[in-house]
Backbone as JSON Lines, residues from 0, in Angstrom:
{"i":0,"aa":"X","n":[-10.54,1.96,-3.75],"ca":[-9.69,2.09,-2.59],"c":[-8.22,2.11,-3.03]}
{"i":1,"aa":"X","n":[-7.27,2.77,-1.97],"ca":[-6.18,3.05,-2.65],"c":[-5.47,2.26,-1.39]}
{"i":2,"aa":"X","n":[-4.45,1.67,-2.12],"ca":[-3.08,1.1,-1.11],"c":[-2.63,1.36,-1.05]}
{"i":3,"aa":"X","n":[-2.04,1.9,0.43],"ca":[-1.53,2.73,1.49],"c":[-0.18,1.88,1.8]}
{"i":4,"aa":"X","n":[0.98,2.67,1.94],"ca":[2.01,1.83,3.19],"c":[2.65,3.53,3.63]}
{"i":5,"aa":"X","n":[2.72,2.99,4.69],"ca":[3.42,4.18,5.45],"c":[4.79,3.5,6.3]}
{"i":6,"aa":"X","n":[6.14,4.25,5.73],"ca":[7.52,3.53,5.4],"c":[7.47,3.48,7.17]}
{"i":7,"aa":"X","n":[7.22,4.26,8.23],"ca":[7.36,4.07,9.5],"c":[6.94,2.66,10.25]}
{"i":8,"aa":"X","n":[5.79,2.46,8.96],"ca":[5.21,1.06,10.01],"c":[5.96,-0.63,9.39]}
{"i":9,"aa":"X","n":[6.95,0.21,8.26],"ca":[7.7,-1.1,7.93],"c":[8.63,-1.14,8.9]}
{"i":10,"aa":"X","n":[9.05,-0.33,9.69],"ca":[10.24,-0.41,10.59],"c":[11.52,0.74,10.11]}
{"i":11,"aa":"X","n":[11.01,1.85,9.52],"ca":[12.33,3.04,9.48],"c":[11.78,4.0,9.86]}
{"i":12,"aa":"X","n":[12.23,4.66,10.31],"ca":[12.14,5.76,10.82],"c":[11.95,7.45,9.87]}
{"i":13,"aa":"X","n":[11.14,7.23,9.55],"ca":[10.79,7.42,7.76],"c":[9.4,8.32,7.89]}
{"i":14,"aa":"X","n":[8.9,9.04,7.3],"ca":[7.9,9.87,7.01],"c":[6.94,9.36,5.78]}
{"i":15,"aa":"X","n":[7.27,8.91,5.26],"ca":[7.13,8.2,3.29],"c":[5.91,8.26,4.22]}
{"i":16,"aa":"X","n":[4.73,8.03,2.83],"ca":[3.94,7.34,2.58],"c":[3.62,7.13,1.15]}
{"i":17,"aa":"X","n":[3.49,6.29,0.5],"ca":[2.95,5.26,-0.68],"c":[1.38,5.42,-0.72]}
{"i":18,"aa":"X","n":[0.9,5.93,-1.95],"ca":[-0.42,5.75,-2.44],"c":[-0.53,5.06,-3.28]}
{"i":19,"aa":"X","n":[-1.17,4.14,-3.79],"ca":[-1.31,3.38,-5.17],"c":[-2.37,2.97,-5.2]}
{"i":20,"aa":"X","n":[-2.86,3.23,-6.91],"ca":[-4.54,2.15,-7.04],"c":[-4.18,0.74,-7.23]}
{"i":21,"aa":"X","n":[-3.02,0.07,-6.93],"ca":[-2.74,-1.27,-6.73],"c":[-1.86,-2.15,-6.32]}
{"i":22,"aa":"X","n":[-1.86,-2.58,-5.56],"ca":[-1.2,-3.93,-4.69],"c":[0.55,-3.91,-5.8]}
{"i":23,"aa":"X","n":[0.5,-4.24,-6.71],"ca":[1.57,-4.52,-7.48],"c":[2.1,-3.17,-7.84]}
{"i":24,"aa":"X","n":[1.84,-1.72,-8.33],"ca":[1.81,-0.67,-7.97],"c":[2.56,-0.13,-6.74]}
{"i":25,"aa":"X","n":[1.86,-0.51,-5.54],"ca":[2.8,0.09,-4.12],"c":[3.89,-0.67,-3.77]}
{"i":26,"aa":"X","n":[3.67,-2.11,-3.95],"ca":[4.81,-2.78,-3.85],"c":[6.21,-2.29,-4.5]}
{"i":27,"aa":"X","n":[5.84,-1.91,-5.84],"ca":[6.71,-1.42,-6.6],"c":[7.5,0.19,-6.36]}
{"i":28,"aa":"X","n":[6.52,0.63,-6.5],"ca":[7.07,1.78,-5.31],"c":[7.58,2.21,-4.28]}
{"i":29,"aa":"X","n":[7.23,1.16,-3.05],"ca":[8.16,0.71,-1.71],"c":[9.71,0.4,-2.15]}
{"i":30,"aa":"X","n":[9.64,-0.7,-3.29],"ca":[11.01,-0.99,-3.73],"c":[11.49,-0.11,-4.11]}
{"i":31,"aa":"X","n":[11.68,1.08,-4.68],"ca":[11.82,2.03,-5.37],"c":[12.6,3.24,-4.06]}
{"i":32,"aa":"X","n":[11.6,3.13,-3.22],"ca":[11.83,4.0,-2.62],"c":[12.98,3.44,-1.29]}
{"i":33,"aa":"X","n":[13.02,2.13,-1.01],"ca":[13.75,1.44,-0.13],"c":[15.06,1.75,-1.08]}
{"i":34,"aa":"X","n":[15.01,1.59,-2.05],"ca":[16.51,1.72,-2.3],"c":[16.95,2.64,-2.94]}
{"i":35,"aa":"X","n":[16.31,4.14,-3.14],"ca":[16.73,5.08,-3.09],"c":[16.65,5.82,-2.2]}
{"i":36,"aa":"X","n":[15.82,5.61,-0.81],"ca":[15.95,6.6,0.54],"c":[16.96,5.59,1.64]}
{"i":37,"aa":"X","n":[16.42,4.42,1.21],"ca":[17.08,3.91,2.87],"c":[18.27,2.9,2.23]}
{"i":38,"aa":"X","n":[18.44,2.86,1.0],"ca":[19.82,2.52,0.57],"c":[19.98,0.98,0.88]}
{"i":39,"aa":"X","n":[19.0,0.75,0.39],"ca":[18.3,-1.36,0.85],"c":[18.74,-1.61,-0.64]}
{"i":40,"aa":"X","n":[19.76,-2.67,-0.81],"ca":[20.63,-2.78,-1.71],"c":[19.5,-3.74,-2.15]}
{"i":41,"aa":"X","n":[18.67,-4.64,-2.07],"ca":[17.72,-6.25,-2.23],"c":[16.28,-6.08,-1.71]}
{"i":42,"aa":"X","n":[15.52,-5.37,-2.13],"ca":[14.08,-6.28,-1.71],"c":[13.72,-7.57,-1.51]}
{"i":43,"aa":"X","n":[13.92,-8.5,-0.5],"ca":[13.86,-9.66,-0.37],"c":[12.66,-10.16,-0.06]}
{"i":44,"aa":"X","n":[12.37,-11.2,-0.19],"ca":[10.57,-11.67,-0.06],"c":[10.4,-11.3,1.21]}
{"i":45,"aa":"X","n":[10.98,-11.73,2.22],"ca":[10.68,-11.29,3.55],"c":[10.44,-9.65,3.85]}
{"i":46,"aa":"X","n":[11.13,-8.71,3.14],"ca":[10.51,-7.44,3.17],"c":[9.22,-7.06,2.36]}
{"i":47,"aa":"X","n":[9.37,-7.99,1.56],"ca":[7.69,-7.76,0.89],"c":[6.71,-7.86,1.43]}
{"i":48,"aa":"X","n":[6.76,-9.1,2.46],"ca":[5.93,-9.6,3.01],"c":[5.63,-8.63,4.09]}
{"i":49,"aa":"X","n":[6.72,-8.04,4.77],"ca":[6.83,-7.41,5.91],"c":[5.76,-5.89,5.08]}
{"i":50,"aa":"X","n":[6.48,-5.56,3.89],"ca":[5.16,-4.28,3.41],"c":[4.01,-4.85,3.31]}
{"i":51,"aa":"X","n":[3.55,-6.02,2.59],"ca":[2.08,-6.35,2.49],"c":[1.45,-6.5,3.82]}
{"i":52,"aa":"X","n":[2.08,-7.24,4.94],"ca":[1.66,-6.97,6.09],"c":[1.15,-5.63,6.85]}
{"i":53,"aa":"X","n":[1.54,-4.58,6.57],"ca":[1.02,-2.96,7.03],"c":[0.52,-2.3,5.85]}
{"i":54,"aa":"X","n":[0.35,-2.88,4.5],"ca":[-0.09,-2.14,3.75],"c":[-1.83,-1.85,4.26]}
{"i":55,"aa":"X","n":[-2.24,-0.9,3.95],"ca":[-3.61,-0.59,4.24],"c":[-4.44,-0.13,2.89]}
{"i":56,"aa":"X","n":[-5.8,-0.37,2.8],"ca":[-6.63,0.25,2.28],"c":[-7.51,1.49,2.4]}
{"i":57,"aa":"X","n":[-7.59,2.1,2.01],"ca":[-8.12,3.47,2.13],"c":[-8.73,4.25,1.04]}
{"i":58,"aa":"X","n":[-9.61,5.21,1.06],"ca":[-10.52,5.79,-0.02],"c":[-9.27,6.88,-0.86]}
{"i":59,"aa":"X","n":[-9.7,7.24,-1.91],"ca":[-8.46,7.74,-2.42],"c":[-8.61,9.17,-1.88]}
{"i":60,"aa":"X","n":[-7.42,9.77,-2.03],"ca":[-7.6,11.18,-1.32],"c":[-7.49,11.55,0.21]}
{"i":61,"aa":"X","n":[-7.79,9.85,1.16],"ca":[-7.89,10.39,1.93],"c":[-6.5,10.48,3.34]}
{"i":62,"aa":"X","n":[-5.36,10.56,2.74],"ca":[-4.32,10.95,3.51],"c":[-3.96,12.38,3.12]}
């Protein structure tokens, strides 16, 4: 299964979506992408939490 976040359901107004074969993987990538699209100077635990909270599982391939 692959972990899913889709940047809309963190709260931007955003199209993204994040595939990863792992938890530490998408996380890392959310960060990545928070502060090169939406210009989020700090990943702070509370936004982590806020991605692990909507992150989803899903079969790979299938978005």
């Amino acid at each position: 299964m692959e972990k899913v976040i889709h940047c809309r359901d963190v709260g931007y107004d955003c199209d993204g979506v994040i595939r990863a074969k792992s938890e530490e993987e998408a996380l890392q990538m959310a960060a990545e992408h928070a502060k090169s699209i939406h210009g989020l100077e700090e990943v702070t635990r509370e936004v982590v939490e806020k991605i692990k909270s909507v992150m989803r599982e899903e079969p790979p391939g299938a978005g």
